[in-house]
PQR file of N, CA, C, O and H, with PARSE charges and radii, in Angstrom:
ATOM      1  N   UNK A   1       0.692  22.136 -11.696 -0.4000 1.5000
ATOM      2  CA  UNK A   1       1.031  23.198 -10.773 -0.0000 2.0000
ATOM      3  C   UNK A   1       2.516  23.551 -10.896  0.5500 1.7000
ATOM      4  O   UNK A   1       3.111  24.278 -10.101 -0.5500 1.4000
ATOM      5  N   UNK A   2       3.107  22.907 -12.078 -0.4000 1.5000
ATOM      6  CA  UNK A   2       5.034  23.160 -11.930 -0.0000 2.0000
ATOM      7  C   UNK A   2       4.810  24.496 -12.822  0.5500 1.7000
ATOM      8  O   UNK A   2       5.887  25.068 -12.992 -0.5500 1.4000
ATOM      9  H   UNK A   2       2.624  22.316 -12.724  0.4000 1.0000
ATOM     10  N   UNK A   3       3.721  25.155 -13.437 -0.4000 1.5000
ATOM     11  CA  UNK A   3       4.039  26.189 -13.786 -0.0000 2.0000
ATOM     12  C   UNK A   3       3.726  27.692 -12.770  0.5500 1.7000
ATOM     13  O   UNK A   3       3.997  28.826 -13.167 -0.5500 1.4000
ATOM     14  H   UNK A   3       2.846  24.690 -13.299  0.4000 1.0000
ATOM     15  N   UNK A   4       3.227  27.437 -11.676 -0.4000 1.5000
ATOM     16  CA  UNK A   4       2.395  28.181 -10.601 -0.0000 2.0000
ATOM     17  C   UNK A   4       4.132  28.660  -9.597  0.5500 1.7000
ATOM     18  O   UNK A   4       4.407  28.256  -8.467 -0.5500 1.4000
ATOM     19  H   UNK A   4       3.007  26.517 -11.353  0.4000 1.0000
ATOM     20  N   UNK A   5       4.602  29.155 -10.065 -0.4000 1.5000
ATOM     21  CA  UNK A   5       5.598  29.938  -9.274 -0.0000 2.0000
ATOM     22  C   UNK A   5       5.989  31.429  -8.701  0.5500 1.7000
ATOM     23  O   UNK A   5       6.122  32.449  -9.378 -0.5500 1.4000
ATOM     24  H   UNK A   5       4.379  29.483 -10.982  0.4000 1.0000
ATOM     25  N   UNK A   6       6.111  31.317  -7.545 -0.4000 1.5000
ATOM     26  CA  UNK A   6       6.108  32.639  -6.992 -0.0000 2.0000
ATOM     27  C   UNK A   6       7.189  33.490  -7.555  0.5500 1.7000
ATOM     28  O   UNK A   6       8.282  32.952  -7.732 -0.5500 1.4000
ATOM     29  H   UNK A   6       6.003  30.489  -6.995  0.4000 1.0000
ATOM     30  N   UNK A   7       7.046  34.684  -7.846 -0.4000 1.5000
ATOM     31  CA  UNK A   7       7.844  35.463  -8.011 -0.0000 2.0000
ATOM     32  C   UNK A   7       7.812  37.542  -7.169  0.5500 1.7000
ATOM     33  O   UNK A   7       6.854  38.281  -6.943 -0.5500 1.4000
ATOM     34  H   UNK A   7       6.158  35.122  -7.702  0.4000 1.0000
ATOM     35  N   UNK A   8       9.006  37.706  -7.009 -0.4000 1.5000
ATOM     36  CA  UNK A   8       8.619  38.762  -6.765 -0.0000 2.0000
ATOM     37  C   UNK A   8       8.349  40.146  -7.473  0.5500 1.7000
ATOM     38  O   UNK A   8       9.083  40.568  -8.367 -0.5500 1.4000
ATOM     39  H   UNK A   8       9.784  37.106  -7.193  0.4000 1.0000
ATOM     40  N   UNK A   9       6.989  40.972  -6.899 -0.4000 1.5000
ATOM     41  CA  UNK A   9       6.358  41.896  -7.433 -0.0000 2.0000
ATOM     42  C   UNK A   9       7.463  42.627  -8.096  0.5500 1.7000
ATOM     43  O   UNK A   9       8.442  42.754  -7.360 -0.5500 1.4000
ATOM     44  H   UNK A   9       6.393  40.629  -6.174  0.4000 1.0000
ATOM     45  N   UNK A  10       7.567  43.059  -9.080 -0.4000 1.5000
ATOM     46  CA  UNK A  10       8.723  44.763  -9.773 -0.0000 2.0000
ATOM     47  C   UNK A  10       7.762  45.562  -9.663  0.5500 1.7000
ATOM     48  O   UNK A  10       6.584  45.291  -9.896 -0.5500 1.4000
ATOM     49  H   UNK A  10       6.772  42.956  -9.678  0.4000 1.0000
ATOM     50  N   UNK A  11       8.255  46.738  -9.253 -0.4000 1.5000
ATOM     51  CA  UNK A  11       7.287  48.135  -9.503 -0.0000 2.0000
ATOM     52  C   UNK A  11       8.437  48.877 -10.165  0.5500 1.7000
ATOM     53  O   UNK A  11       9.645  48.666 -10.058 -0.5500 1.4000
ATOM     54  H   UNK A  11       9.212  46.958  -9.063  0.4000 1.0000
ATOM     55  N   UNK A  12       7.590  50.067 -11.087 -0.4000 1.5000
ATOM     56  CA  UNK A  12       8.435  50.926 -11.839 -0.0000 2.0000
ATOM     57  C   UNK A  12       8.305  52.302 -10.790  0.5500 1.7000
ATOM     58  O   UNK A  12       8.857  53.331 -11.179 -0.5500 1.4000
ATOM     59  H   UNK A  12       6.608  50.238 -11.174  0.4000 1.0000
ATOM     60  N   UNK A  13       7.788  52.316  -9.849 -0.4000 1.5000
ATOM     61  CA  UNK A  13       7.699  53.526  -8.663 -0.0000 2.0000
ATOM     62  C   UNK A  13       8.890  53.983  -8.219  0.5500 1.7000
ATOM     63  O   UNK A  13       9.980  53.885  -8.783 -0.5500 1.4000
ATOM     64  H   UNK A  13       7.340  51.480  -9.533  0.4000 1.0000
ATOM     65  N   UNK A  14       8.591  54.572  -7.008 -0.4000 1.5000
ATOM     66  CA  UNK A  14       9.615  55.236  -6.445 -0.0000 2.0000
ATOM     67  C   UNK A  14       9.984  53.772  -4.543  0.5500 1.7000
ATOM     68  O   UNK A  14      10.756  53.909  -3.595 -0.5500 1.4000
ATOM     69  H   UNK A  14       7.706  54.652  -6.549  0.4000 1.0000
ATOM     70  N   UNK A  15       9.018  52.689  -4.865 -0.4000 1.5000
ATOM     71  CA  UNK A  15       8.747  51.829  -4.010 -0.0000 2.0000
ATOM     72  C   UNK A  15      10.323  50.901  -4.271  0.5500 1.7000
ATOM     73  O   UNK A  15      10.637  50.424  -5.362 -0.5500 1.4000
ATOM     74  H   UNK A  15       8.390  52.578  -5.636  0.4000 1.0000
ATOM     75  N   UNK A  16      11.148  50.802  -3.035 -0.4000 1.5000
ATOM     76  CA  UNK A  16      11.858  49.656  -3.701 -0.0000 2.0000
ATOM     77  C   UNK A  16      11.707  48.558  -3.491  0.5500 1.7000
ATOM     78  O   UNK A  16      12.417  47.748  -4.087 -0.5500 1.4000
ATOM     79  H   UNK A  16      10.893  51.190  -2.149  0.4000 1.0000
ATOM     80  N   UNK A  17      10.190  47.882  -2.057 -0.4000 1.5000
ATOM     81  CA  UNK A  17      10.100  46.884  -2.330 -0.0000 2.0000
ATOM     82  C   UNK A  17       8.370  47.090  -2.550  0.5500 1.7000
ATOM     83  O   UNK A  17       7.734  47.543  -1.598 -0.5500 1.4000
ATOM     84  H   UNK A  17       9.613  48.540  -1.573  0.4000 1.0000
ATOM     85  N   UNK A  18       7.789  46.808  -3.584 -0.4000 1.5000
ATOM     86  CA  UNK A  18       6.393  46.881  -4.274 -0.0000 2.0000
ATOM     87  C   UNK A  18       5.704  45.960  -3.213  0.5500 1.7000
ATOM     88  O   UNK A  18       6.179  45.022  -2.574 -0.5500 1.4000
ATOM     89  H   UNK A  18       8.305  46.440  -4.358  0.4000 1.0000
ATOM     90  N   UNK A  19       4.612  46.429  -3.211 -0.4000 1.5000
ATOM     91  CA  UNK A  19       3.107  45.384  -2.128 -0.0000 2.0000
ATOM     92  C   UNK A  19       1.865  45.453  -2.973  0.5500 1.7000
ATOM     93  O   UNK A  19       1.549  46.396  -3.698 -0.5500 1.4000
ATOM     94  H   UNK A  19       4.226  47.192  -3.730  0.4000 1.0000
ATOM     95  N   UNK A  20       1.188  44.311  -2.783 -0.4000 1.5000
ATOM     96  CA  UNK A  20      -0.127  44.475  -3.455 -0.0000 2.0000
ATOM     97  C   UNK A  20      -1.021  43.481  -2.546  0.5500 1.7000
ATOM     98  O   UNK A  20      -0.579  42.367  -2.263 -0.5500 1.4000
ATOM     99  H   UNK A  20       1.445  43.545  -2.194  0.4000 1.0000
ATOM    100  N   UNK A  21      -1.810  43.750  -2.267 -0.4000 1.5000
ATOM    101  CA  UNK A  21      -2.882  42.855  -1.005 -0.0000 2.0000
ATOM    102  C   UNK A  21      -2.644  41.345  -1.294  0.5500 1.7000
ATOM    103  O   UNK A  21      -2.544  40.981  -2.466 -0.5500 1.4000
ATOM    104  H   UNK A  21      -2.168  44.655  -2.498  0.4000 1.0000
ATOM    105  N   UNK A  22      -2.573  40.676  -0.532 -0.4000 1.5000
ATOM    106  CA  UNK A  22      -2.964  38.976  -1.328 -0.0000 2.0000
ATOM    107  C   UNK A  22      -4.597  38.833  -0.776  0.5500 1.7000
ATOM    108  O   UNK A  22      -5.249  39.242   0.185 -0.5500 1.4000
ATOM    109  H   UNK A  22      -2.655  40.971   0.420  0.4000 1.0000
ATOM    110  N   UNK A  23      -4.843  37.960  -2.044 -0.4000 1.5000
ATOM    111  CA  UNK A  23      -5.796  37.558  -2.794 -0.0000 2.0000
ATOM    112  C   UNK A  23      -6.696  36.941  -1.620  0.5500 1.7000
ATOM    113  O   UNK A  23      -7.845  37.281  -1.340 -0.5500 1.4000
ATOM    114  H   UNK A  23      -4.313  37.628  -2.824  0.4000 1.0000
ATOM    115  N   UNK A  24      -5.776  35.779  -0.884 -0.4000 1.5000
ATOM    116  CA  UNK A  24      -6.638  34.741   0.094 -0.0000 2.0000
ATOM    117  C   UNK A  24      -6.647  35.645   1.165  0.5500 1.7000
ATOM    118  O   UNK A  24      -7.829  35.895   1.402 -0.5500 1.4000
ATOM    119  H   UNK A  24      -4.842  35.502  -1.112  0.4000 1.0000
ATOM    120  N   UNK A  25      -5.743  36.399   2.103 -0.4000 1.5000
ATOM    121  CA  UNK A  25      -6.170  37.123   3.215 -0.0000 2.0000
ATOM    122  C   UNK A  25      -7.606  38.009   2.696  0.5500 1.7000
ATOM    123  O   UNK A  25      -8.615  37.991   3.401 -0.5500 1.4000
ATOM    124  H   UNK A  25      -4.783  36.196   1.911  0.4000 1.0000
ATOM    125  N   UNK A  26      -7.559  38.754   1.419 -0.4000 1.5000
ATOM    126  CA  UNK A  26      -8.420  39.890   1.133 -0.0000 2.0000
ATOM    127  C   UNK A  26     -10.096  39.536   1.339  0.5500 1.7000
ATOM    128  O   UNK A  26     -11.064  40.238   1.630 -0.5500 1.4000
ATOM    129  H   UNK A  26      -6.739  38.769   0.847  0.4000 1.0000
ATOM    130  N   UNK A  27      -9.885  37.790   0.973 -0.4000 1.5000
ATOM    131  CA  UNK A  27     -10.764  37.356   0.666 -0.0000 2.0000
ATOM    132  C   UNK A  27     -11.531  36.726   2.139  0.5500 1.7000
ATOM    133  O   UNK A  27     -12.628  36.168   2.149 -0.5500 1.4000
ATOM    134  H   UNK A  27      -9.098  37.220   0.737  0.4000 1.0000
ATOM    135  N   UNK A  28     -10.694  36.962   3.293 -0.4000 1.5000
ATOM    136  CA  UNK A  28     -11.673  36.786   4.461 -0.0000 2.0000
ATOM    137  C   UNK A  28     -11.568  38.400   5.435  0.5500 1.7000
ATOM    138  O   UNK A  28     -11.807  38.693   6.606 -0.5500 1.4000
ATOM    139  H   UNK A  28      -9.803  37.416   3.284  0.4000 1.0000
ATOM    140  N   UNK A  29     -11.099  39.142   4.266 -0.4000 1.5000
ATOM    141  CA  UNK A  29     -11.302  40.856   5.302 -0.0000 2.0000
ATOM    142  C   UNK A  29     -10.209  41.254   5.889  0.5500 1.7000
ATOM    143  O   UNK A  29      -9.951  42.379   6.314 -0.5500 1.4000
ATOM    144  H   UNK A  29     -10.905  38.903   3.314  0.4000 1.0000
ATOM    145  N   UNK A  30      -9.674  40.460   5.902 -0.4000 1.5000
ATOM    146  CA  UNK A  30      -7.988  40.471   6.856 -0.0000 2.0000
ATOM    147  C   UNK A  30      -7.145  41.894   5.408  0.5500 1.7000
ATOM    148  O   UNK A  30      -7.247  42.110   4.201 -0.5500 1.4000
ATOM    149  H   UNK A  30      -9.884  39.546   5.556  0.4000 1.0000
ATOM    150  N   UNK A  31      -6.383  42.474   6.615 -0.4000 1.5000
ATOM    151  CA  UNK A  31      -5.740  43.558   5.583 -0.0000 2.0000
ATOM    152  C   UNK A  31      -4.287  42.982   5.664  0.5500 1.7000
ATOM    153  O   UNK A  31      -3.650  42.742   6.689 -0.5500 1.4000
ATOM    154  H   UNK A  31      -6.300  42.299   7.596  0.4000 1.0000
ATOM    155  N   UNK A  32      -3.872  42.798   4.267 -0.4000 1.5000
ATOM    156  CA  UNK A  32      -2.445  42.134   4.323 -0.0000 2.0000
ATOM    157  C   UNK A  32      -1.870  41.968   3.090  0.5500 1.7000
ATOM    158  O   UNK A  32      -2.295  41.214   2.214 -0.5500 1.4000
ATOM    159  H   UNK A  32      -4.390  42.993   3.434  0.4000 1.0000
ATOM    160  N   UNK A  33      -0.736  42.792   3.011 -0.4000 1.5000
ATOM    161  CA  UNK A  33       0.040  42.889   2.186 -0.0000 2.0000
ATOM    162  C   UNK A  33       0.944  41.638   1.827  0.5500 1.7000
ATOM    163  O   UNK A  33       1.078  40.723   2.640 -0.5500 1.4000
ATOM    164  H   UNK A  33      -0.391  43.404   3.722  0.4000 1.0000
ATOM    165  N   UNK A  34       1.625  41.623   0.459 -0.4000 1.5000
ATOM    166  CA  UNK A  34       2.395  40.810   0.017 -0.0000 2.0000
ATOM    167  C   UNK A  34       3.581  41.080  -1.035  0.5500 1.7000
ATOM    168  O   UNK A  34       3.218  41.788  -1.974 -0.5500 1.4000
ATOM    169  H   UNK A  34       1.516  42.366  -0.201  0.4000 1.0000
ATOM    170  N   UNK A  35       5.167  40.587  -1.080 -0.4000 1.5000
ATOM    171  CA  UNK A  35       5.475  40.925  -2.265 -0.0000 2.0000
ATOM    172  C   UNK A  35       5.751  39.948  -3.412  0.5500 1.7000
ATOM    173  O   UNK A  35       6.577  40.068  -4.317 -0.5500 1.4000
ATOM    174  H   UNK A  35       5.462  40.012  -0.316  0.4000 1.0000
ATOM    175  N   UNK A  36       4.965  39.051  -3.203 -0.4000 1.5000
ATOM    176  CA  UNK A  36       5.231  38.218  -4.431 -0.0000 2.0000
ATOM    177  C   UNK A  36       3.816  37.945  -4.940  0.5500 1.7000
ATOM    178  O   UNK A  36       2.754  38.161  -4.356 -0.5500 1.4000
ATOM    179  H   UNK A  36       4.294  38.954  -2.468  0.4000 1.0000
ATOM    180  N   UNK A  37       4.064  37.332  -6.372 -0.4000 1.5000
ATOM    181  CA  UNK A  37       3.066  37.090  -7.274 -0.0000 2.0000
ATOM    182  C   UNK A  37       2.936  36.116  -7.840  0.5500 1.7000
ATOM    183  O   UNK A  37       3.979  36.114  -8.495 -0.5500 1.4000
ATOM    184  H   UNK A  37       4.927  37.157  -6.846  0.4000 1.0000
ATOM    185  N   UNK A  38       2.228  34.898  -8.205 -0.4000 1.5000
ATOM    186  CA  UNK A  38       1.987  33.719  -8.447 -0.0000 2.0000
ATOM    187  C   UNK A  38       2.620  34.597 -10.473  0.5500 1.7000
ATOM    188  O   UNK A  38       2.275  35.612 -11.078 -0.5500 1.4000
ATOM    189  H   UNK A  38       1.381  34.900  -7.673  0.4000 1.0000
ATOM    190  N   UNK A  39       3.648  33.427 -10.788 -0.4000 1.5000
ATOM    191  CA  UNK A  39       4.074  33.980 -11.881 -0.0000 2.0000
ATOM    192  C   UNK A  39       3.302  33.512 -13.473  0.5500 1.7000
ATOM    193  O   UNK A  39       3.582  33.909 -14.604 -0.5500 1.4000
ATOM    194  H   UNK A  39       3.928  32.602 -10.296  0.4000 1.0000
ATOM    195  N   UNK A  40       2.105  32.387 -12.955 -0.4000 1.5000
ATOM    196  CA  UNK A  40       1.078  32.350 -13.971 -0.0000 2.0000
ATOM    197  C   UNK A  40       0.016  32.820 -14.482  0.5500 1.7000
ATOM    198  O   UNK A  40      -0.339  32.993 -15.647 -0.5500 1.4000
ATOM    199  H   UNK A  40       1.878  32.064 -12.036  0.4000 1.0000
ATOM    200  N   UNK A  41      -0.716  33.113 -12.956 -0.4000 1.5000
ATOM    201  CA  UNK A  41      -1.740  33.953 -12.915 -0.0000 2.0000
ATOM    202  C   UNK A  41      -1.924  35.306 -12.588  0.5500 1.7000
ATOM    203  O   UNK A  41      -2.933  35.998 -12.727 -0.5500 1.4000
ATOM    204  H   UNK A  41      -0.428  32.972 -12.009  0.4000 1.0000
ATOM    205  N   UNK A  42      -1.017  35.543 -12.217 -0.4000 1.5000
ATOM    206  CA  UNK A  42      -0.493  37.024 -11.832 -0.0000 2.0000
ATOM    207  C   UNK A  42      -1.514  37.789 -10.589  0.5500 1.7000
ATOM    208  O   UNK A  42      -2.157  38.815 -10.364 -0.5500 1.4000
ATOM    209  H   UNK A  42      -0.198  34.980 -12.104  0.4000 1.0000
ATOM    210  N   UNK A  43      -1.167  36.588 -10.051 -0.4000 1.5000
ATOM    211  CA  UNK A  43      -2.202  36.749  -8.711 -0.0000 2.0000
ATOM    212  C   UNK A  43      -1.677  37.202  -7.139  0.5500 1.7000
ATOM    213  O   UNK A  43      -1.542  36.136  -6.540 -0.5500 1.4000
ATOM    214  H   UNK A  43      -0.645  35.755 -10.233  0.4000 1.0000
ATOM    215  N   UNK A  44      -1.328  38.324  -6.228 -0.4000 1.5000
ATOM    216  CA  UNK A  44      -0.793  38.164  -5.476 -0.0000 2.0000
ATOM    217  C   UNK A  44      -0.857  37.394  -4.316  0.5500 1.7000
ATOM    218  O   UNK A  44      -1.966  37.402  -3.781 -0.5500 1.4000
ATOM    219  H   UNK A  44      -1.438  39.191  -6.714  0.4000 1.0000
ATOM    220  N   UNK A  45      -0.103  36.817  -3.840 -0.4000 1.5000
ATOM    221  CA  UNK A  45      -0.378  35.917  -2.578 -0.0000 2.0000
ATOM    222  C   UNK A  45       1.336  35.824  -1.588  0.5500 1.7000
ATOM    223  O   UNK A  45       2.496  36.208  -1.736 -0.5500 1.4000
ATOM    224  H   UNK A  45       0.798  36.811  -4.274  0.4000 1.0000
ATOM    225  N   UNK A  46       0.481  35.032  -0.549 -0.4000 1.5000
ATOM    226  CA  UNK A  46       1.901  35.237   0.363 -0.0000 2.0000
ATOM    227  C   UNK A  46       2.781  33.736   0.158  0.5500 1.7000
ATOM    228  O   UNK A  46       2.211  32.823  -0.439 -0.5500 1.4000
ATOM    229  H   UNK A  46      -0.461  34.720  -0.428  0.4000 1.0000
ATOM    230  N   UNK A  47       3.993  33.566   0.611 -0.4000 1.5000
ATOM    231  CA  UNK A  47       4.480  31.814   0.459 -0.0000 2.0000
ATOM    232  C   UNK A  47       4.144  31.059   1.800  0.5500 1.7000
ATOM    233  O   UNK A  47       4.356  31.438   2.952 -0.5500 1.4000
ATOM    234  H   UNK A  47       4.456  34.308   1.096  0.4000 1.0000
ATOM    235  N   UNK A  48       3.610  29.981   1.387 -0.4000 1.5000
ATOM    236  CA  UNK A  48       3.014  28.720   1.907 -0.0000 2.0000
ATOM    237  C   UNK A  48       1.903  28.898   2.045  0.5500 1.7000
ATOM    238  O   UNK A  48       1.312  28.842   0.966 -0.5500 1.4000
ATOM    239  H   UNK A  48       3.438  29.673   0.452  0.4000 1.0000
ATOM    240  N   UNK A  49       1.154  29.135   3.038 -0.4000 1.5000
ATOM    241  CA  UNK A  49      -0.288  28.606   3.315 -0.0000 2.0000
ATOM    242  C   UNK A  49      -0.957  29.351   2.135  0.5500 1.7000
ATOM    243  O   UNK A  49      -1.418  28.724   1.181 -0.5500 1.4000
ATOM    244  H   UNK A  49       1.634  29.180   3.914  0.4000 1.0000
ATOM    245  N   UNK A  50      -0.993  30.462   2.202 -0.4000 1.5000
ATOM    246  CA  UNK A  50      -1.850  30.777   1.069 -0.0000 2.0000
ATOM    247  C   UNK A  50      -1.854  30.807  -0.304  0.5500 1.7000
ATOM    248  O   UNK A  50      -2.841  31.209  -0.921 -0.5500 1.4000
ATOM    249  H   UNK A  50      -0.618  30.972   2.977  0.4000 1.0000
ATOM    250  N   UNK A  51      -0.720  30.372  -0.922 -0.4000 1.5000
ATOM    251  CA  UNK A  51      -0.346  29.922  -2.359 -0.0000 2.0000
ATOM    252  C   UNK A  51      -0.762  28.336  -2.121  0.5500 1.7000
ATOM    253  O   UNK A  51      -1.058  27.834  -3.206 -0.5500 1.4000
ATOM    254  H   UNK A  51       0.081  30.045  -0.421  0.4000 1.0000
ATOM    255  N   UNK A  52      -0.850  27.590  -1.245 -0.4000 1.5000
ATOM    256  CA  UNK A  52      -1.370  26.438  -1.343 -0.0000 2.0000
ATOM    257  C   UNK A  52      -2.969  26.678  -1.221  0.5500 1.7000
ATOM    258  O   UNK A  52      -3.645  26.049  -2.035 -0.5500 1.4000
ATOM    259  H   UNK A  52      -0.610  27.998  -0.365  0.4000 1.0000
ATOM    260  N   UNK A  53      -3.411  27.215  -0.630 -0.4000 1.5000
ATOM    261  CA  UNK A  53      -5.431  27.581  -0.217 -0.0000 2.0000
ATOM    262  C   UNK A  53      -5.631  27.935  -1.588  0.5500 1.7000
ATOM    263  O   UNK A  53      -6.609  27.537  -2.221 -0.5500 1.4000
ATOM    264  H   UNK A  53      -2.862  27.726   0.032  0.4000 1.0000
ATOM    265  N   UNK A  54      -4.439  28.918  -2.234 -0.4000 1.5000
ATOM    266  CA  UNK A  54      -5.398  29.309  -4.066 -0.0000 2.0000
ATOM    267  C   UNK A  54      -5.327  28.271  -4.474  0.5500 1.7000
ATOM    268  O   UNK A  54      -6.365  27.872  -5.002 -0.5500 1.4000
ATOM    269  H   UNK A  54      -3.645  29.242  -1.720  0.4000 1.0000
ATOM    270  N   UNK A  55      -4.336  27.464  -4.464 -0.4000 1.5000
ATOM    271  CA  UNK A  55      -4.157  26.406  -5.974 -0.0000 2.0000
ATOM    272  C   UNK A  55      -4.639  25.157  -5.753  0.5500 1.7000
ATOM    273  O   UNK A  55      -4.728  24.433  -6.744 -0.5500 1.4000
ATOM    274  H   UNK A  55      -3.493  27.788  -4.034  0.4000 1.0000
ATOM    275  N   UNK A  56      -5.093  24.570  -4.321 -0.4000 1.5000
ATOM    276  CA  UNK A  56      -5.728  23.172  -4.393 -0.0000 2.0000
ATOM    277  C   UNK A  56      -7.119  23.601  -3.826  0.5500 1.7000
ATOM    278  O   UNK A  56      -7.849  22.619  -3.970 -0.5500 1.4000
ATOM    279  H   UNK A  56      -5.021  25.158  -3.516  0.4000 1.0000
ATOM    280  N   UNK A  57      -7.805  24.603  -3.258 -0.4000 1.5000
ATOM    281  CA  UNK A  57      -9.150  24.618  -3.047 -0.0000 2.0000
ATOM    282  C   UNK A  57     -10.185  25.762  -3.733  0.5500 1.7000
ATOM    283  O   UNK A  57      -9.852  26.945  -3.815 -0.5500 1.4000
ATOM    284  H   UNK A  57      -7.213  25.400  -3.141  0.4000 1.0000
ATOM    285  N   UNK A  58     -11.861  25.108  -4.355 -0.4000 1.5000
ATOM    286  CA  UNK A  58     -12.103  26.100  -4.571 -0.0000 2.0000
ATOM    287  C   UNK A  58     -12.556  27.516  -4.393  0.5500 1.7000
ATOM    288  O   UNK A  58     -12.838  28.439  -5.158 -0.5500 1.4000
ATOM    289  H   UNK A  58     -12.131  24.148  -4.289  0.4000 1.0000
ATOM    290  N   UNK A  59     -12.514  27.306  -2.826 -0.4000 1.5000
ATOM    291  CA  UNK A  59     -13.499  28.086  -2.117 -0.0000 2.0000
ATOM    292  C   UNK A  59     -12.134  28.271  -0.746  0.5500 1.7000
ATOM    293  O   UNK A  59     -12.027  27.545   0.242 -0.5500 1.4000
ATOM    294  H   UNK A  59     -12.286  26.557  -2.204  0.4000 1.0000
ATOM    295  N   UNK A  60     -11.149  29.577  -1.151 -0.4000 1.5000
ATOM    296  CA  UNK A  60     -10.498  29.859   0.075 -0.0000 2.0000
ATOM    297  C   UNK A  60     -10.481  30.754   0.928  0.5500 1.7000
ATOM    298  O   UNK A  60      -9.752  30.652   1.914 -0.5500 1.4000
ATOM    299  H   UNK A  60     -11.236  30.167  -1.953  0.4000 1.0000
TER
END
């Protein structure tokens, strides 16, 4: 998991800070934005609880 690091989203828009849904809220219906991105999987998520729910369970 030392390669699983958050980073934040770049957009080439007119946005200066970029959002893209995270992954674990989306995934129980909840509407919720995020600006960072897991920098391995290129997955968005928010910091703490839910960058931990992707990476140690399989079902979050």
């Amino acid at each position: 998991m030392k390669q699983h690091i958050l980073k934040q989203i770049v957009g080439k828009g007119k946005k200066k800070y970029p959002q893209k849904p995270c992954k674990v809220c989306s995934s129980k219906k909840n509407r919720s934005e995020t600006r960072y991105m897991c920098q391995f999987r290129q997955v968005p998520l928010h910091k703490g609880e839910c960058f931990t729910k992707y990476h140690t369970s399989k079902k979050y």
